[in-house]
SEROZA-50091 format. One line per field, with one value per residue: residue number from 1; residue in one letter; z, x, y of N, C-alpha, C in turn. Coordinates in pm, whole numbers. Atoms other than C-alpha are relative to their C-alpha. Example, Ala and Ser with C-alpha at 12.3 -4.5 7.8 and 13.67 -1.06 7.14 Angstrom:
<atoms>
num <- c(1 | 2)
residu <- c(a | s)
nc3 <- c(0 | -6)
nc1 <- c(89 | -82)
nc2 <- c(-119 | -119)
cac3 <- c(780 | 714)
cac1 <- c(1230 | 1367)
cac2 <- c(-450 | -106)
cc3 <- c(0 | 73)
cc1 <- c(90 | -77)
cc2 <- c(120 | 109)
</atoms>
This chain:
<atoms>
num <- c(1 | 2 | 3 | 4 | 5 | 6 | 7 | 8 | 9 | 10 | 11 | 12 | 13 | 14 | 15 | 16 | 17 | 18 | 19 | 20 | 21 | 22 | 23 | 24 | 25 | 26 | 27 | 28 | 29 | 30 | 31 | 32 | 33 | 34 | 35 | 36 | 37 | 38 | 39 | 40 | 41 | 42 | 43 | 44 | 45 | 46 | 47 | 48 | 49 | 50 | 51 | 52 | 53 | 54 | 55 | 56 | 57 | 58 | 59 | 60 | 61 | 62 | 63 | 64 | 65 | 66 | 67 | 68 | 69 | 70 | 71 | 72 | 73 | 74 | 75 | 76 | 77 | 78 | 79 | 80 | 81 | 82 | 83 | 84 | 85 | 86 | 87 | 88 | 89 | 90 | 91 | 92 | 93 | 94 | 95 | 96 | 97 | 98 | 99 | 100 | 101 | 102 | 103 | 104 | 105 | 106 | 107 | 108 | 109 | 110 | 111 | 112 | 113 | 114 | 115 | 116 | 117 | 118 | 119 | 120 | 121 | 122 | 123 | 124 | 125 | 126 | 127 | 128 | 129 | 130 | 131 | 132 | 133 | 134 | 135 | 136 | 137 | 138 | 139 | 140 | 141 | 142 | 143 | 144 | 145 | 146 | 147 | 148 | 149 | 150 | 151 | 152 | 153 | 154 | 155 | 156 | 157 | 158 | 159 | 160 | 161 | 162 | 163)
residu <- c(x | x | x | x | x | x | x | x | x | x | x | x | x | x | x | x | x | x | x | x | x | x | x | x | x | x | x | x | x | x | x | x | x | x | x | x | x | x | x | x | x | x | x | x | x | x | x | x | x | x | x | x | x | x | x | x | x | x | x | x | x | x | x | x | x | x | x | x | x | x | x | x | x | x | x | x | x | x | x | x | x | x | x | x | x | x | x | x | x | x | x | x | x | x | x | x | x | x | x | x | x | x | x | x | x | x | x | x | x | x | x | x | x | x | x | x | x | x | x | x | x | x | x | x | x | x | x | x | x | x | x | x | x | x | x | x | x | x | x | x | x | x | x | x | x | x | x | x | x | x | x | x | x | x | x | x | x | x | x | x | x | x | x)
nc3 <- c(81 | -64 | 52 | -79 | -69 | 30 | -74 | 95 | 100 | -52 | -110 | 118 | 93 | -81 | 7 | 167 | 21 | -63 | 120 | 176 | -83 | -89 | 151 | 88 | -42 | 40 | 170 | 114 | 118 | 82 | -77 | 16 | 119 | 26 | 79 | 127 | 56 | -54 | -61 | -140 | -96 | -184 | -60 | -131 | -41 | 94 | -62 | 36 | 116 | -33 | 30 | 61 | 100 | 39 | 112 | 13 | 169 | 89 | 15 | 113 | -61 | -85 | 87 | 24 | -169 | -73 | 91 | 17 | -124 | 57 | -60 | 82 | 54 | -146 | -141 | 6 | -11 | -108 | -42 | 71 | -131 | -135 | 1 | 64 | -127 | -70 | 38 | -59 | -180 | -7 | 8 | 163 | 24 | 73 | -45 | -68 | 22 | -92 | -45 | -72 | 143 | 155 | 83 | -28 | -60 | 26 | -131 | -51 | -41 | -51 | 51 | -128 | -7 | 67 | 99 | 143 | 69 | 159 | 42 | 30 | -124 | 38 | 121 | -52 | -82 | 59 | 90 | -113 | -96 | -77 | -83 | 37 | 22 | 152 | 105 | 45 | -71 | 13 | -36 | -158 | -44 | 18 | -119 | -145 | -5 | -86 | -166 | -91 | -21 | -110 | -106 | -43 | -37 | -115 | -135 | -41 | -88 | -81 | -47 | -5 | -68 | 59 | 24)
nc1 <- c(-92 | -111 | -152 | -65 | -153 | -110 | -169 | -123 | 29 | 36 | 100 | 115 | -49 | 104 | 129 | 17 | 79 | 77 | 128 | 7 | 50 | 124 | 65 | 22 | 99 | 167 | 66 | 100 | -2 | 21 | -126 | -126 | 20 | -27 | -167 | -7 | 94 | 136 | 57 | 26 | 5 | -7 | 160 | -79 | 95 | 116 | 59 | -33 | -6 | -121 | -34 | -136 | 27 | -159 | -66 | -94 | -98 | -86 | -126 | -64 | -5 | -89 | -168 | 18 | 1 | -164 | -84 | 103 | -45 | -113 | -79 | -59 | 121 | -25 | 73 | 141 | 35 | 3 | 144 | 110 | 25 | 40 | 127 | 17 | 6 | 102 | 130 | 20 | -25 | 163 | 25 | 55 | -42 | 60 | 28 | 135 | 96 | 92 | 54 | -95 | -159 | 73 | -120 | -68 | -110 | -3 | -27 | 3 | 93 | 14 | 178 | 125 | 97 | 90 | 76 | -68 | 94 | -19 | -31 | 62 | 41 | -108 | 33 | 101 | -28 | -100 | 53 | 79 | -80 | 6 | 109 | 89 | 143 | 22 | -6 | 150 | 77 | -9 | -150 | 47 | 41 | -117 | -58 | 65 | -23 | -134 | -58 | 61 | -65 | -114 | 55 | 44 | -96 | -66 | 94 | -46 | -169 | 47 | -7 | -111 | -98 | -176 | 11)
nc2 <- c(74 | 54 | -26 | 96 | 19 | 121 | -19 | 46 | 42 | 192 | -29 | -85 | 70 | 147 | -73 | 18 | 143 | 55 | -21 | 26 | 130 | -36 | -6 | 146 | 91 | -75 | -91 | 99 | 67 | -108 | -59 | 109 | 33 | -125 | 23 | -111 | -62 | -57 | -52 | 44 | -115 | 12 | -98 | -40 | -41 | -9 | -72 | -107 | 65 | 10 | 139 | 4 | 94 | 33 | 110 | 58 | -13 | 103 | -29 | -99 | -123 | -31 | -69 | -128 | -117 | 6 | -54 | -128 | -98 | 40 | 122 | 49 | 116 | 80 | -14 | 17 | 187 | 34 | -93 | 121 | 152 | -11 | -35 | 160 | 77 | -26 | 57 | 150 | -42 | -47 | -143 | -32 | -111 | -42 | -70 | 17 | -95 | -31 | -168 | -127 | -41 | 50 | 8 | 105 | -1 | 148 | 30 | 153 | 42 | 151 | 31 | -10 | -159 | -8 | 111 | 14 | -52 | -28 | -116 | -39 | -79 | -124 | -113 | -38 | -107 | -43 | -51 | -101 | -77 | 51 | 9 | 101 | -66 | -43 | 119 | 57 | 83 | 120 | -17 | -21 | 137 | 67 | -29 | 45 | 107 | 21 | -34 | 113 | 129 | -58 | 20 | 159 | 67 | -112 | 79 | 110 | 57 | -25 | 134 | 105 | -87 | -29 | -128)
cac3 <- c(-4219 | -4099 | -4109 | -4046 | -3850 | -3867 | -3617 | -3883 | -4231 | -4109 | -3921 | -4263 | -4488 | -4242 | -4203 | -4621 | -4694 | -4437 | -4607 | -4949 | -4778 | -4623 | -5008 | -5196 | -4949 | -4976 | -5376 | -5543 | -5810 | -6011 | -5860 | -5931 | -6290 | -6392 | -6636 | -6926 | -7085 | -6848 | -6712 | -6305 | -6099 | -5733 | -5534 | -5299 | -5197 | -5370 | -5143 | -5306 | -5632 | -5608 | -5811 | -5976 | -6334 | -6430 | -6717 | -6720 | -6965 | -7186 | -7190 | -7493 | -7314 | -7047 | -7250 | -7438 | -7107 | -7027 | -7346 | -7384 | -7024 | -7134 | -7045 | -7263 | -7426 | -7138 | -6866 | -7049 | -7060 | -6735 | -6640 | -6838 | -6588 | -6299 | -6390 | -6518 | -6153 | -5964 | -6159 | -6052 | -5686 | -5779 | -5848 | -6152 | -6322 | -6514 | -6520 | -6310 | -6397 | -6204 | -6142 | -5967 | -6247 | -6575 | -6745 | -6537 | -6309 | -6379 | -6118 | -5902 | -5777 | -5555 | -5756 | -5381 | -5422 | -5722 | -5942 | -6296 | -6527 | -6883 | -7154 | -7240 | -6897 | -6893 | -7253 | -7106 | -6806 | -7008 | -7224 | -6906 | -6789 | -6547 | -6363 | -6312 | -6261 | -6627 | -6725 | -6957 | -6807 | -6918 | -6793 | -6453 | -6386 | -6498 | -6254 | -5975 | -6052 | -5985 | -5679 | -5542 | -5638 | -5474 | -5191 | -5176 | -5163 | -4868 | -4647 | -4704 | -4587 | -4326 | -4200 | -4248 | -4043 | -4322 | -4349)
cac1 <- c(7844 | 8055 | 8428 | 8613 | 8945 | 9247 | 9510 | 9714 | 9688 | 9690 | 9379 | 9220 | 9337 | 9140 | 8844 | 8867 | 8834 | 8626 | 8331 | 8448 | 8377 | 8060 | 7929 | 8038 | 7835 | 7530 | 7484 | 7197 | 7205 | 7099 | 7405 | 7650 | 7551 | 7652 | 7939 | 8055 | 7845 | 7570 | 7341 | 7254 | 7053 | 7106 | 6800 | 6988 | 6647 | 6342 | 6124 | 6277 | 6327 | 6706 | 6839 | 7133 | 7175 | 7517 | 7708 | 7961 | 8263 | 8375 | 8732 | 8816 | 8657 | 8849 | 9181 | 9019 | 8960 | 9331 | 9491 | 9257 | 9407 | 9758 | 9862 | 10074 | 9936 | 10109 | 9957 | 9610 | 9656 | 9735 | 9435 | 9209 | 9366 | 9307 | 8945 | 8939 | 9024 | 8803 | 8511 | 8589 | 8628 | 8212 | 8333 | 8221 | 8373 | 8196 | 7977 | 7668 | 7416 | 7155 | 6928 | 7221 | 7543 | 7347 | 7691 | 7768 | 8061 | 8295 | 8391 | 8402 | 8102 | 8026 | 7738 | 7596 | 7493 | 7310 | 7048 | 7072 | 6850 | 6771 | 6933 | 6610 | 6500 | 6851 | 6775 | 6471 | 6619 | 6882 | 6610 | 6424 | 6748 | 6744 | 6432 | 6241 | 5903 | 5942 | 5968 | 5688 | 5445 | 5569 | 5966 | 5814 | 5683 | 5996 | 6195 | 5931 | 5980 | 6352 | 6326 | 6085 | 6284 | 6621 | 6393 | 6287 | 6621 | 6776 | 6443 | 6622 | 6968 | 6791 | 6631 | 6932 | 7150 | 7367 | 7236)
cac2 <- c(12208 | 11933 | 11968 | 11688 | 11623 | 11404 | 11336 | 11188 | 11069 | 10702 | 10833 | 11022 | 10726 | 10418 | 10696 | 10688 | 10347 | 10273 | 10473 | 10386 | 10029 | 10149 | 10263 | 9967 | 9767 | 10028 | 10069 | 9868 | 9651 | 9932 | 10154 | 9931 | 9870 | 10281 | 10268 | 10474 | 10754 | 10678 | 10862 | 10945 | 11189 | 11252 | 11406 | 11641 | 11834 | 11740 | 11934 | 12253 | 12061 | 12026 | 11773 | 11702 | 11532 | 11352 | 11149 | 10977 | 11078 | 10813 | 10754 | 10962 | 11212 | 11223 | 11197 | 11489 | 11718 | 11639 | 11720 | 12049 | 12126 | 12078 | 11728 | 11527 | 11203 | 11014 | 11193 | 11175 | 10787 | 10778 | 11013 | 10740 | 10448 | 10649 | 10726 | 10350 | 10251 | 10487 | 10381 | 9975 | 10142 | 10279 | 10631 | 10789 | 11075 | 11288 | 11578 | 11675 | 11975 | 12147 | 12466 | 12653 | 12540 | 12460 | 12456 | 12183 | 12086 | 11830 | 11611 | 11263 | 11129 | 10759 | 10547 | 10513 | 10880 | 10854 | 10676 | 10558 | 10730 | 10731 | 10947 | 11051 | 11191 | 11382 | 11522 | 11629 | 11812 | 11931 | 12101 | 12282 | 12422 | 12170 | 12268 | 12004 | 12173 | 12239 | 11892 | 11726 | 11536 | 11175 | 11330 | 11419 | 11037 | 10880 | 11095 | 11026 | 10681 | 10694 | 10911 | 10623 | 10388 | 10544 | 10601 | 10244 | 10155 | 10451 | 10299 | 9965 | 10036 | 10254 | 9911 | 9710 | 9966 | 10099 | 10433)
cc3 <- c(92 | -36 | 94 | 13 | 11 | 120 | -55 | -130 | 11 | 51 | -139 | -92 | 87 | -34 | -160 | -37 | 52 | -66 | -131 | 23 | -11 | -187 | -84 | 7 | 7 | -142 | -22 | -111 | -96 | -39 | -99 | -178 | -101 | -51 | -86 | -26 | 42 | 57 | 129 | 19 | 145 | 6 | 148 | 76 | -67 | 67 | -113 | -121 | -89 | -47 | -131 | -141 | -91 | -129 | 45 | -78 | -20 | 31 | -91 | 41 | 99 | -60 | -68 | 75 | 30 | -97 | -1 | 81 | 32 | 17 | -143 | -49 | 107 | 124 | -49 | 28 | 157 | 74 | -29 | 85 | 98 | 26 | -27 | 129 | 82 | -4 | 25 | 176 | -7 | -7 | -170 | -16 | -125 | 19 | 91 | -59 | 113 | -15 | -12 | -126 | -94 | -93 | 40 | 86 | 19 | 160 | 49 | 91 | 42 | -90 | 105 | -3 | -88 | -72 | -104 | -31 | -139 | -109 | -77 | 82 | 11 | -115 | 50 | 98 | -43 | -60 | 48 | 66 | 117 | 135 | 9 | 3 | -129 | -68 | -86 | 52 | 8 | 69 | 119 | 27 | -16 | 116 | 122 | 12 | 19 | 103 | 71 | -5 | 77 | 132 | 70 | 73 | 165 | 109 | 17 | 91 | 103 | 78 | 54 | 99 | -45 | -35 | 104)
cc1 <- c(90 | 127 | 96 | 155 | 76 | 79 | 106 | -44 | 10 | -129 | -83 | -11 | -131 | -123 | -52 | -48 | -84 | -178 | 40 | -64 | -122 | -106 | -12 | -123 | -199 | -7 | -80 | 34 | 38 | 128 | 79 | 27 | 59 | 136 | 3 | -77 | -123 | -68 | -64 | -98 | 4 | -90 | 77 | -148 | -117 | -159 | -34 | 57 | 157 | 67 | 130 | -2 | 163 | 23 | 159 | 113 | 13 | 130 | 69 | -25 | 49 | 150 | 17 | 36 | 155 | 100 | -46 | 91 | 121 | 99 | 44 | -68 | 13 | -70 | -178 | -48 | -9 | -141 | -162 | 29 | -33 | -144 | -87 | -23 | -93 | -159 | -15 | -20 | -177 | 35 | 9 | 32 | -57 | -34 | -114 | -54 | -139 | -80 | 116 | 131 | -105 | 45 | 47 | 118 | 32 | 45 | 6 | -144 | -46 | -144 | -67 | -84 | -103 | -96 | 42 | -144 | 7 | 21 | -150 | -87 | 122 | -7 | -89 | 55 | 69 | -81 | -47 | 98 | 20 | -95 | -85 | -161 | -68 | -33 | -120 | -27 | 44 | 181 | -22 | -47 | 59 | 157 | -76 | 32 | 157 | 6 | -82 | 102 | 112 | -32 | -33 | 108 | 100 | -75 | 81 | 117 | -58 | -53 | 55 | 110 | 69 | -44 | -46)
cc2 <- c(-81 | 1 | -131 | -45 | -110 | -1 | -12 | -36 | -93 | 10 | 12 | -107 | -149 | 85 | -33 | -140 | -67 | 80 | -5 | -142 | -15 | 10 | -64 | -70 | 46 | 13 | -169 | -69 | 93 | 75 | -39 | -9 | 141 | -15 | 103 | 56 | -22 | 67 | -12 | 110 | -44 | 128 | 46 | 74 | 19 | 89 | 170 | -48 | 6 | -128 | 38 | -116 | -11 | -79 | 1 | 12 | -170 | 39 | 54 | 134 | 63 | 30 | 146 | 131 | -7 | -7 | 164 | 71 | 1 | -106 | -76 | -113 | -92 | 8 | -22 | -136 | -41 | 70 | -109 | -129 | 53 | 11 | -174 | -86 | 50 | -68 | -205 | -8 | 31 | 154 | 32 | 169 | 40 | 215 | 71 | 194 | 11 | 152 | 115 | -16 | -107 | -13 | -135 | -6 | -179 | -74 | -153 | -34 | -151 | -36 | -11 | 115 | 27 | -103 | 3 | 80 | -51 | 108 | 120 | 93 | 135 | 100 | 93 | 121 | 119 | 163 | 130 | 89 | -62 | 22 | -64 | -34 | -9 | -129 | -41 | -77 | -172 | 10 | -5 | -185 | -59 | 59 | -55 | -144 | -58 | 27 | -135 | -171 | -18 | 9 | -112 | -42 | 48 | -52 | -105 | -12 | 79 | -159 | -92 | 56 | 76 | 98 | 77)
</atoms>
């Protein structure tokens, strides 16, 4: 595991934007395009069939989650611009699912990290418990066809230098 060190928070803060920078300039078309209530997976180890499957809250759903968790209507609004701004920054808040949490975990996530999918591949995973062994035959070739395509794209910035 890497653990990484600061001398200062002027130090952690340049380091920060400089790969928020770095990710902008790496996300795809595709990437980029990931907004509201859509759907992603990220292929953390497809070897060992390790994959991760996200959405996007809507902004009601976020206000939701942050009334639920006892925030006022003010702080929920404000919770909805801050998630409003991340997501123009390329970060996407939502939730992601997998093998290991099949409940899900909510969270922040860069669109550089993941692909887009369709909600119909996610239903799908959703269905298997998120094992993707399980999937049906026409779910399995629509994932392969993202990881190749994500792949296509990771060779490119490999190529180009930016990965």
């Amino acid at each position: 595991m890497n653990v990484l060190h600061f001398e200062s928070r002027d130090e952690m803060l340049t380091y920060l934007a400089q790969a928020q920078a770095q990710a902008q300039r790496s996300m795809h078309h595709a990437q980029a395009r990931i907004t509201w209530g859509d759907h992603w997976v990220r292929f953390i180890d497809v070897a060992q069939a390790e994959v991760e499957f996200g959405r996007v809250f809507l902004p009601d759903e976020v206000a939701d989650l942050e009334v639920a968790a006892g925030a006022t209507a003010q702080e929920a609004t404000t919770a909805v611009e801050d998630v409003t701004t991340g997501l123009a920054n390329g970060y996407l808040y939502g939730v992601a699912h997998s093998s290991h949490f099949p409940d899900g975990e909510a969270g922040e996530t860069h669109k550089a990290s993941v692909w887009p999918i369709e909600r119909d591949l996610f239903d799908a995973a959703q269905s298997v418990a998120w094992r993707i062994r399980l999937l049906p035959l026409a779910q399995k070739i629509n994932l392969e066809l993202a990881f190749r395509q994500w792949r296509l794209h990771r060779r490119s910035l490999r190529a180009r230098g930016m990965a």
